[in-house]
N, C-alpha and C positions, 0 to 999 in steps of 0.2 A: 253656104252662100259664098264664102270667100275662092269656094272650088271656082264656081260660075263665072266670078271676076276673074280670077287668076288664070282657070286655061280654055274660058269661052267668051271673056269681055265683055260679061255682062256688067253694065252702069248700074251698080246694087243702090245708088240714089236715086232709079228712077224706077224702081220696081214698090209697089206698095205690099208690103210682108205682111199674113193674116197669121196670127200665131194659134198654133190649134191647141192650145190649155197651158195650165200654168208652167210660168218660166222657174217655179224652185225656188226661188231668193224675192223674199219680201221686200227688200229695197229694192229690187231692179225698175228701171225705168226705161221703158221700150225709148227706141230714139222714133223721131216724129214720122216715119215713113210705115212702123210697124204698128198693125192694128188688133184686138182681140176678133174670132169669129164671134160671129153674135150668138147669143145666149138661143142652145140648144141646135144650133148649125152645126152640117159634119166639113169637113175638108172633103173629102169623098165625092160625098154628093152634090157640094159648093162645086168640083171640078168637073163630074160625069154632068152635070145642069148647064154646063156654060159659063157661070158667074164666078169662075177663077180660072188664068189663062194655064196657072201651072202649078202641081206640087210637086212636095220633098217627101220622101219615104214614105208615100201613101199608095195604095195598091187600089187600081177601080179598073175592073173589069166591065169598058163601054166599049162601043165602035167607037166612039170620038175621040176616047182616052186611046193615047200613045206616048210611048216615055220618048221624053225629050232627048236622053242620050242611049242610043240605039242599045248598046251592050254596057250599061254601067256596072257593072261586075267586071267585066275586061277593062273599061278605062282605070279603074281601082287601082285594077292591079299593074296596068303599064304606067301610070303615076307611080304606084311605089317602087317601080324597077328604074322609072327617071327619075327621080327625085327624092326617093326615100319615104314621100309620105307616106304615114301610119297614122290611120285614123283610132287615135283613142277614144275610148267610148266610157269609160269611168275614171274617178279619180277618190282615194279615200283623203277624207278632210276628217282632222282631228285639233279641237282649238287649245290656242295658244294656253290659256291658261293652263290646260290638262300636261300640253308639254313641259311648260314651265313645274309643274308641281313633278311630272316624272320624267326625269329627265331621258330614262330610257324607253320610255315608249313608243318614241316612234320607228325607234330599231326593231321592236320588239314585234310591233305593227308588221312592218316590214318584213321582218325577218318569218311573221306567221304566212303571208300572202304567198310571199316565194316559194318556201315551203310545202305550200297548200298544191301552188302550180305547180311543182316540180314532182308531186304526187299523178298530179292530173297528166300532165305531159309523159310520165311512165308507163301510166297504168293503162287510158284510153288512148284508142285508135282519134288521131287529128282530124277533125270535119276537113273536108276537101277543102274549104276558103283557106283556114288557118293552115292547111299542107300544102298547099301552092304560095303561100305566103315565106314560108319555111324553104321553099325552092329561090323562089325569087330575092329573099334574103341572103341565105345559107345561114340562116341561123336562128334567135328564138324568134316561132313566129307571134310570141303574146309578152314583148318586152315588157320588162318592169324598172321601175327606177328614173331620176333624173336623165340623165348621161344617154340611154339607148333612147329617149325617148324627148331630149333637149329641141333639137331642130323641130318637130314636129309641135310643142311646145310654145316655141318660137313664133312660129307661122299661126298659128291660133292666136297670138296676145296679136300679132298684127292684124290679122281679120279684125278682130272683138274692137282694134283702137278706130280701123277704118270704118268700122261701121258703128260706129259713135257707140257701142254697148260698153268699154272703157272709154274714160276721159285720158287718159297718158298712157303706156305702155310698164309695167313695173318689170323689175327687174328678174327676171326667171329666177336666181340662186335665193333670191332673198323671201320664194315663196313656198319655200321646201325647207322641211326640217334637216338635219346636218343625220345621214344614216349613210352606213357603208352597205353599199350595195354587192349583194356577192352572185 
């Protein structure tokens, strides 16, 4: 949503957001413009019927359905050539207490993931997305770590404050464990 504001102007306060299944976190609290689909509604079908002007990451094959951004695979990727944006798509969470009890684990964590990619990035051949990404960078196209991955970080805690899903913006350093990234 914050793409739409940021490089198409869209007034994300006057859009009414259907969330199509659970948000993950038990306490989360939609802000008042975002609503659940109703029980046993598709987004899909909500869109190919008329009765929603537009979605996100849903595929419907109508004459009426037409994506809003003609090549978004191409804007993706000239976003990330202006701007650096890299959309991350997971994050591992590991709670405080467990760190507090071992102090090294979330090196350890860390130090497996990278590891694991650094297998993966040798052994298979790059899907085209992730090897134009690798061009357009010159470098890793599936960053790991604070530091490659901070800006981008950044721009997400401001989306989430704008659109009322955080109350304040916290401080990026302070939501990461202390791991030397190699």
């Amino acid at each position: 949503r914050g793409i739409l504001a940021d490089e198409y102007g869209v007034d994300l306060d006057r859009v009414t957001w259907v969330l199509s299944g659970d948000e993950h976190v038990a306490e989360y609290e939609p802000p008042a413009n975002v609503v659940p689909v109703g029980e046993g509604e598709d987004i899909a079908q909500l869109l190919a019927a008329g009765e929603l002007a537009a979605a996100i990451g849903v595929e419907v094959d109508h004459p009426d359905v037409a994506p809003l951004i003609p090549d978004a695979e191409e804007a993706g990727f000239a976003a990330l050539q202006r701007s650096g944006h890299y959309p991350i798509n997971h994050l591992v969470v590991v709670k405080d207490e467990l760190l507090d009890a071992h102090p090294e684990l979330a090196g350890a964590v860390f130090e497996a993931f990278a590891a694991a990619k650094s297998l993966y990035l040798e052994r298979v051949a790059l899907d085209p997305v992730h090897e134009r990404v690798r061009q357009i960078t010159g470098g890793d196209p599936l960053p790991y770590g604070l530091e490659p991955n901070r800006a981008t970080i950044e721009e997400l805690i401001r989306h989430a404050v704008s659109q009322k899903i955080l109350a304040s913006a916290p401080v990026v350093d302070e939501l990461f464990a202390e791991v030397s990234e190699t």
